[in-house]
C-alpha positions in Angstrom: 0.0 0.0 0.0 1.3 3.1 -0.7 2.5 5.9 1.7 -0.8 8.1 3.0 -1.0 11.1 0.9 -3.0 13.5 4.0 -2.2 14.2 7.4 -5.3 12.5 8.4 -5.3 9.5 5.8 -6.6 6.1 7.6 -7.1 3.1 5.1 -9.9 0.6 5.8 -8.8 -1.4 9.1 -7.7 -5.6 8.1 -9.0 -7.6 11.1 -6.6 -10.0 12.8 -7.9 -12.2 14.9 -6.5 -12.7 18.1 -5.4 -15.8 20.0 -9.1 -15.8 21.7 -11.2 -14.7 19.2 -11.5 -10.9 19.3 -10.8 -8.9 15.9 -8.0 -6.5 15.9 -7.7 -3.1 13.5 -4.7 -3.0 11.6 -3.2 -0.2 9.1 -0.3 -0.4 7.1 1.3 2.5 5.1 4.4 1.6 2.6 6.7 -1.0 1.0 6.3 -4.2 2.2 10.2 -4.6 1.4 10.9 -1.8 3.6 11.6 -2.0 7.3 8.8 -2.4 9.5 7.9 0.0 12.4 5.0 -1.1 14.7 3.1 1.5 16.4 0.6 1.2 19.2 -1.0 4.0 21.1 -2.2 4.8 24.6 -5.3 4.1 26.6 -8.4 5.7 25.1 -6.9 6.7 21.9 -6.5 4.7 18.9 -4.6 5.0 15.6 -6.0 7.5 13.9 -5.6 9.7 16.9 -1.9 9.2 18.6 0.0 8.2 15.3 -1.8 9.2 12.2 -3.8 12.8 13.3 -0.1 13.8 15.0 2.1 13.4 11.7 3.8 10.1 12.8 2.6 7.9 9.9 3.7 10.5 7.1 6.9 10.9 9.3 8.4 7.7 9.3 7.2 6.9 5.4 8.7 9.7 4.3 11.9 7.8 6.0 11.5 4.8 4.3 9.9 2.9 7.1 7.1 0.8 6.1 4.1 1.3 9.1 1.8 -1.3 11.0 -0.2 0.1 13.1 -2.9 -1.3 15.8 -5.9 -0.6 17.1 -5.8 -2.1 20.7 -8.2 -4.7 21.7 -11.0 -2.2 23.4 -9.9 0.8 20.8 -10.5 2.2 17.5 -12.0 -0.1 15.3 -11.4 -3.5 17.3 -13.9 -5.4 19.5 -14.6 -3.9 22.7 -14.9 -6.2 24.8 -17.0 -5.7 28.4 -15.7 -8.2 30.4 -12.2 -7.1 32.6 -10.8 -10.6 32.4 -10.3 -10.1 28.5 -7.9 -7.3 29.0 -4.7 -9.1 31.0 -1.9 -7.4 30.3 -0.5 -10.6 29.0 -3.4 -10.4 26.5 -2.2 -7.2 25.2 1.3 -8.5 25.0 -0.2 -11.6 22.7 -2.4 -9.0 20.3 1.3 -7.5 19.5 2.7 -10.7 19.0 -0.3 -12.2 16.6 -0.1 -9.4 14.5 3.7 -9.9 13.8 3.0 -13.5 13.0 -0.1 -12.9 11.0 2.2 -10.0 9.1 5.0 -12.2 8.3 7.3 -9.8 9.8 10.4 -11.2 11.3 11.9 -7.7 12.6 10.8 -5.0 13.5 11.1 -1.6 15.5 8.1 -0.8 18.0 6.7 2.5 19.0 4.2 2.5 22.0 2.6 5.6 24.0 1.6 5.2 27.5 -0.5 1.9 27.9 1.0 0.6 24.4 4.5 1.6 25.6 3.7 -0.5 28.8 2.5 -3.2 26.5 5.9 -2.7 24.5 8.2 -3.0 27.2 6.8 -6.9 27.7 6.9 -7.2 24.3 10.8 -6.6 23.6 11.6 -8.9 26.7 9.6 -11.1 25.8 10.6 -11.0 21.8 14.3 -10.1 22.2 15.4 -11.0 18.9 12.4 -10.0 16.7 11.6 -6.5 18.6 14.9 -4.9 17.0 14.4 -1.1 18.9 12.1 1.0 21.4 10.1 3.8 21.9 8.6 4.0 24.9 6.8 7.4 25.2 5.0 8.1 28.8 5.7 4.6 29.9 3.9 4.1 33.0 6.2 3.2 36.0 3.4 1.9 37.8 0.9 -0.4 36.9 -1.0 1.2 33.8 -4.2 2.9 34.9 -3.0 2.8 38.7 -4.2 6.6 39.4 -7.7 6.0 37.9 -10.4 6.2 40.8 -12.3 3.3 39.4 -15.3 3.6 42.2 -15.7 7.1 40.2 -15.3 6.0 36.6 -17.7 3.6 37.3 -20.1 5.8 38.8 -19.6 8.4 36.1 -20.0 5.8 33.1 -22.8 4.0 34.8 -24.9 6.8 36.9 -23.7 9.6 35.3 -22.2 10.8 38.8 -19.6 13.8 38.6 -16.0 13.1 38.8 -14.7 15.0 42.0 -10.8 13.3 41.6 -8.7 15.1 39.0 -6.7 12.8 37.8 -9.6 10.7 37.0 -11.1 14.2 35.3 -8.8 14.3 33.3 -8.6 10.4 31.8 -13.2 11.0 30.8 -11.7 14.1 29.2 -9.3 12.3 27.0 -12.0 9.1 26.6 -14.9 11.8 25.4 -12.5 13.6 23.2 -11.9 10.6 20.8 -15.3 9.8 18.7 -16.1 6.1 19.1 -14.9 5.4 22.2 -16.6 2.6 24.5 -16.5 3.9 27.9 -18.1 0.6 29.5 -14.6 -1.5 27.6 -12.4 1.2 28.8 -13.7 0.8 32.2 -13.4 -2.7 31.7 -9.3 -2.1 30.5 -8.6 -0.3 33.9 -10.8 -3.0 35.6 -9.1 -6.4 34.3 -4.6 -4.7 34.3 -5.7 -4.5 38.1 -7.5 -8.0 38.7 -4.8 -9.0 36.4 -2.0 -8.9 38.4 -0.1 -6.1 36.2 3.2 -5.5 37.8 5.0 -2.3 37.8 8.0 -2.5 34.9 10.7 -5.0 36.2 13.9 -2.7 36.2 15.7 -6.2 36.7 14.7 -7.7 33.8 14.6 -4.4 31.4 14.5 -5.2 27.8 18.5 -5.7 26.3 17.3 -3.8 22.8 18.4 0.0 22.2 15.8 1.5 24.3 14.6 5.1 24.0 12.2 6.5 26.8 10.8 9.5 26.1 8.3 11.4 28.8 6.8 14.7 28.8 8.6 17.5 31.3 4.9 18.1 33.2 3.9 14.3 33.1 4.0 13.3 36.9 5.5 10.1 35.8 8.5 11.7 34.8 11.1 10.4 37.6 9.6 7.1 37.2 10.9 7.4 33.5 14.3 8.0 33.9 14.9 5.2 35.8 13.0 3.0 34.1 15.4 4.2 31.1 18.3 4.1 33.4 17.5 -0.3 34.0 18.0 -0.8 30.6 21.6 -1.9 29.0 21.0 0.6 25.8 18.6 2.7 27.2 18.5 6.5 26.6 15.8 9.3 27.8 14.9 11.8 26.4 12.6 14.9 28.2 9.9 16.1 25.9 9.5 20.1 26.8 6.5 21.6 28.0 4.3 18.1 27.6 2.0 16.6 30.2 1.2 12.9 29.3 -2.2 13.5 27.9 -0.1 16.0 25.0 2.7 14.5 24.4 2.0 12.3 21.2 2.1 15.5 19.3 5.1 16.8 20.5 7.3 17.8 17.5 10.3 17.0 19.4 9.4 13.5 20.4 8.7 12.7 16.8 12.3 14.2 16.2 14.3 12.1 18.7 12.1 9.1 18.1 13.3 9.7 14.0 16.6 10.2 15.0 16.8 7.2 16.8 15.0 4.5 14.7 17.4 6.1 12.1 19.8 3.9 14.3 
């Protein structure tokens, strides 16, 4: 497929089917023989709004990358699942990997924001030799969703009660601002990484890849970060100015530092 032509160019979704059943969006943009860059966004987002509506797609095709994208299982154009158990971290982890196999692709670099960089650091330890280098941008040091006042969320989605916690304010804000969005599966998300068992990132077992960690200056997960970037053997950080975590995919300067370093 050729590279996307508009800022805001989405081709028709192909549906993957995951290891238990659920369909999962996918988007590609380039040369097949070109190498492959895997992008996966954030809680309550989806591709067309952390990669594609933020200029990373026409970005990295207009390096030569060839793009596969994913809508996560709850997301975008996927199933939405309302039942927590169907959102194990683990689970995520799998999508990734089915999507690889179902692809053909033998190498490739990854890209994740926030939950889908959490869901990316599992991935490259888990896939050492096939996950070639990281972006992790926001990576939760916590487990993802940790600072969500569930009791709330669940009154707010299910009641319509206000939100008094603002943390919690602000993830309805970004769940409302992206059309489409299934509150009672995202709910569910935040619901089943808890009964899960979702562990913070293991800085003793940090992917061995070249690692870049990028996190906003005014995210509060910032510290966290750094030493998560720290743990690994080729890790770098990089600050992204004047970004909280809910702005940072469009930061101009982490597209640039993510370019420069898939660039390798």
């Amino acid at each position: 497929m050729s590279a996307a032509t508009s800022l805001t160019d989405v081709p028709a979704p192909t549906f993957v089917m995951s290891e238990d059943g659920f369909r999962l969006a996918t988007y590609t943009w380039g040369d097949e023989g070109q190498p492959t860059v895997m992008l996966v966004h954030g809680f309550a987002s989806s591709t067309r709004d952390n990669w594609v509506n933020t200029g990373w797609v026409r970005d990295l095709t207009s390096d030569g990358f060839r793009v596969l994208a994913l809508d996560q299982r709850g997301h975008g154009a996927s199933d939405k699942p309302h039942e927590s158990r169907e959102y194990a971290l683990a689970a995520l982890a799998r999508d990734v990997e089915t999507v690889l196999d179902t692809y053909l692709v033998d190498t490739v670099a990854y890209v994740g924001y926030s939950l889908g960089a959490r869901v990316g650091w599992e991935v490259a330890r888990d896939l050492p030799g096939r996950i070639e280098r990281v972006v992790l941008g926001g990576v939760p040091d916590g487990v993802p969703l940790s600072k969500l006042d569930l009791d709330q969320a669940r009154a707010y989605v299910r009641e319509g009660a206000a939100v008094t916690d603002e943390r919690t304010q602000q993830y309805i804000g970004l769940i409302e601002r992206v059309g489409g969005n299934d509150l009672e599966a995202l709910l569910a998300i935040a619901e089943g990484l808890r009964a899960s068992g979702a562990a913070d990132p293991d800085p003793t077992a940090a992917p061995t890849q070249p690692v870049l960690i990028a996190t906003g200056s005014r995210d509060a997960i910032l510290e966290g970060s750094k030493a998560l970037a720290a743990a690994c053997p080729q890790g770098r950080f990089v600050e992204i100015p004047n970004r909280h975590h809910f702005n940072a995919p469009g930061s101009r300067d982490f597209r640039a530092a993510a370019r420069e370093f898939l660039a390798g």
